[in-house]
N, C-alpha and C positions, 0 to 999 in steps of 0.2 A: 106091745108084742108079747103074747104069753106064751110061759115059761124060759124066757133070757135072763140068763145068769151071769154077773157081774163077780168076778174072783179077783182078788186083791193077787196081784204078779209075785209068782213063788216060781224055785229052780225048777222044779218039775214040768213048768209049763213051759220049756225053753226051745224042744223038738216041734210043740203044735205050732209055737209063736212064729217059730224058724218057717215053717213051713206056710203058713197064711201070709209072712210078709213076703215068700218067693213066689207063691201062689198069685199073688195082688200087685207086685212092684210095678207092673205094667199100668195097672189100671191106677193106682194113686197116682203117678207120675203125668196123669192129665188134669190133674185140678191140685197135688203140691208137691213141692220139692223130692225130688229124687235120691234115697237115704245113702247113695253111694257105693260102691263095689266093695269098701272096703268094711259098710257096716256086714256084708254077708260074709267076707273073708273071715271076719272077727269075731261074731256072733255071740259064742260063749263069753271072750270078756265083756263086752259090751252087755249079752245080759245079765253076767256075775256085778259088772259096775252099777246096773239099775238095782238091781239087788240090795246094793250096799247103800244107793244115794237114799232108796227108799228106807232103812237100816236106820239111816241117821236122820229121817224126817224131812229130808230135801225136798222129796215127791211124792208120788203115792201113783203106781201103777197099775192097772186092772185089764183083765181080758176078759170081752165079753162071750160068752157061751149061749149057745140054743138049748133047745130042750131035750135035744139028742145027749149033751154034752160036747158038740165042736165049735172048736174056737172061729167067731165070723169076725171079732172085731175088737177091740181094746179101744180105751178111755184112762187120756193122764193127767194128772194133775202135777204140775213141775214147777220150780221154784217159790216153792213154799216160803213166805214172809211176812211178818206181821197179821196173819191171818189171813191171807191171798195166797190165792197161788192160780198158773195158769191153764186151763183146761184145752185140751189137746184129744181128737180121736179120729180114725179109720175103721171104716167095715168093709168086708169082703166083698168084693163085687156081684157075686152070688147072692147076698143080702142085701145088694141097695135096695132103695124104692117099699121100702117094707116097713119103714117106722123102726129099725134097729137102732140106726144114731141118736135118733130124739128117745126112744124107752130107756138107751144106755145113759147118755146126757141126765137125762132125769134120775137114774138112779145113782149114776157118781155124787150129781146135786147134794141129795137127802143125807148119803155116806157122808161127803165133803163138810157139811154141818154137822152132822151128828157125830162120826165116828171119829174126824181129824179136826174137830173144834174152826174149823175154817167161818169166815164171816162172809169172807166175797171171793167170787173169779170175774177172770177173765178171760177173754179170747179174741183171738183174730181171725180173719178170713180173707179171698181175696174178694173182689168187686163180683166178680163173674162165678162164683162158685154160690149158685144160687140155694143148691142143695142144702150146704154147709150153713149160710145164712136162717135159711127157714127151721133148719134145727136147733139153731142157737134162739132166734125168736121163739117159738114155742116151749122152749123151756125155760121164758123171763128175763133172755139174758135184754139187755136195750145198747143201740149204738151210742157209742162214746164221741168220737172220731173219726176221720179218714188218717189212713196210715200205709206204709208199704209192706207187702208180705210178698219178703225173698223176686224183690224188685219190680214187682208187681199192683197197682192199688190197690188200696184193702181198708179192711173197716178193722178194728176197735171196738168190743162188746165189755160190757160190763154187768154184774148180776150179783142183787145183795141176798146173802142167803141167812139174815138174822129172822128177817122180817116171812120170808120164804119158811122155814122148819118150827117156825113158833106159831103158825094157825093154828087156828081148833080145829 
């Protein structure tokens, strides 16, 4: 997708975030978990705390941007450990169906190696969220396992990014 810009989550982007997740809460809420009434009561701690986990290295969170500059969709990397950590993302309903997830997916990828020394991720999805599937394949991740996601079946991806950022 050109010109989609991938921005590492800072306070200022707290009003667009606030607004893309009230924007979309309906339409995530048909393929995963529903973030809760009280993530939106809360918003500012909740994003002052990503703030901080991201601070101390926990996670590393990103909003992805179009070429306008509006935010369609974010990409996170959370529980950062031993060089792993778990990749996580949503776009805007407005931008499905357009190669958003797989261009953002790919560029956390390259960051994830490059920028935060990371070796591997992972990810989940559920069985029926074909979408979600097809974008994790296309960007190397390979089935691990079958697993549950938030009571539901689901897969298990796995993706080694040493062998991924060292090509010629």
């Amino acid at each position: 997708m050109t010109g989609l810009r991938l921005e590492r989550l800072r306070a200022d982007h707290a009003e667009a975030l606030l607004a893309f997740e009230r924007e979309n809460r309906e339409y995530f809420t048909r393929s995963i978990s529903d973030r809760g009434d009280a993530y939106f009561a809360d918003f500012a701690g909740i994003h002052r705390a990503r703030l901080a986990e991201q601070d101390a290295g926990i996670c590393h969170f990103h909003v992805v941007l179009d070429a306008s500059g509006a935010l369609i969709g974010r990409v996170n990397l959370i529980d950062v450990e031993d060089g792993c950590a778990e990749l996580g993302y949503r776009v805007a309903e407005k931008a499905a169906g357009r190669g958003v997830a797989t261009a953002a997916v790919a560029l956390v990828c390259r960051t994830a190696g490059t920028s935060y020394g990371l070796t591997s991720l992972k990810a989940v999805t559920t069985l029926d969220n074909l979408a979600s599937r097809t974008v994790l394949e296309r960007n190397a991740f390979t089935v691990v396992e079958e697993t549950v996601v938030a009571g539901r079946p689901g897969i298990r991806f796995h993706r080694d990014l040493v062998a991924a950022n060292h090509r010629p």
